[in-house]
N, C-alpha and C positions, 0 to 999 in steps of 0.2 A: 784784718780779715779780707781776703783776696773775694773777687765775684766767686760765687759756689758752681759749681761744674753743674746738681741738679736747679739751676736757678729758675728754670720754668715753672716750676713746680711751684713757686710761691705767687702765682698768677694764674693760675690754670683752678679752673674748679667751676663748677657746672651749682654752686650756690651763687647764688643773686646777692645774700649779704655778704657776698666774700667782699674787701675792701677794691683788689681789682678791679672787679663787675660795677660797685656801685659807684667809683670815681667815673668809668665808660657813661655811663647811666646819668649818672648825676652833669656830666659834664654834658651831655647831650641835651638836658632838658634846658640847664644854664645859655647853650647856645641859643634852643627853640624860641628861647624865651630874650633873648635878646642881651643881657646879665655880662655874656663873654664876648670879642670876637670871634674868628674863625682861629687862630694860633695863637691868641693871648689869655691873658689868666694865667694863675697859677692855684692848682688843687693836689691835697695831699688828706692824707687820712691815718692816723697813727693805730694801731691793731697789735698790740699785746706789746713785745719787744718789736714789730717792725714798723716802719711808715712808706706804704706803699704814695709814690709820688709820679701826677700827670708829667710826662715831658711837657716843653718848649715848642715851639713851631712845628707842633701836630696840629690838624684841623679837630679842633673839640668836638667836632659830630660824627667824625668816624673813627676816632680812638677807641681802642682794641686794648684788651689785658696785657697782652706779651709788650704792648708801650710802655707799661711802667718802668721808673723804679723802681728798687726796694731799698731798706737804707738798714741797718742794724740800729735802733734807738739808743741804745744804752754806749755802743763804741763809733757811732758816725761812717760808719764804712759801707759803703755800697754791699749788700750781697747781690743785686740784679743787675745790669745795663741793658739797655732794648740792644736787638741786632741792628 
């Protein structure tokens, strides 16, 4: 399974539990709090069939949804890449 053409779409969403939002979220407060560096750690969140995953060498306090991956659970395949 190739990246999906609508792939934004699985990051986009104005709910706060969406797995997107809450890795941004989460990963901000893990910084605040001292837990991560600035571009180290590694956070992932598995959500039904997908597991939305923080990039590498982002600054964890200004990660953004469209950062993610997404990964297909069940076949290992990317459906996201960040731009």
């Amino acid at each position: 399974m190739a990246v999906r053409e609508d792939a934004d779409q699985l990051v986009r969403s104005t709910d706060s539990q969406h797995p997107a939002n809450l890795i941004c979220e989460l990963c901000r407060k893990f910084y605040t709090l001292g837990w991560v560096t600035g571009t180290g750690g590694g956070t992932s969140i598995r959500h039904n069939d997908h597991i939305f995953i923080a990039p590498s060498g982002v600054q964890k306090e200004l990660m953004q949804p469209t950062d993610m991956f997404v990964m297909d659970y069940n076949n290992r395949q990317y459906l996201r890449k960040p731009t």
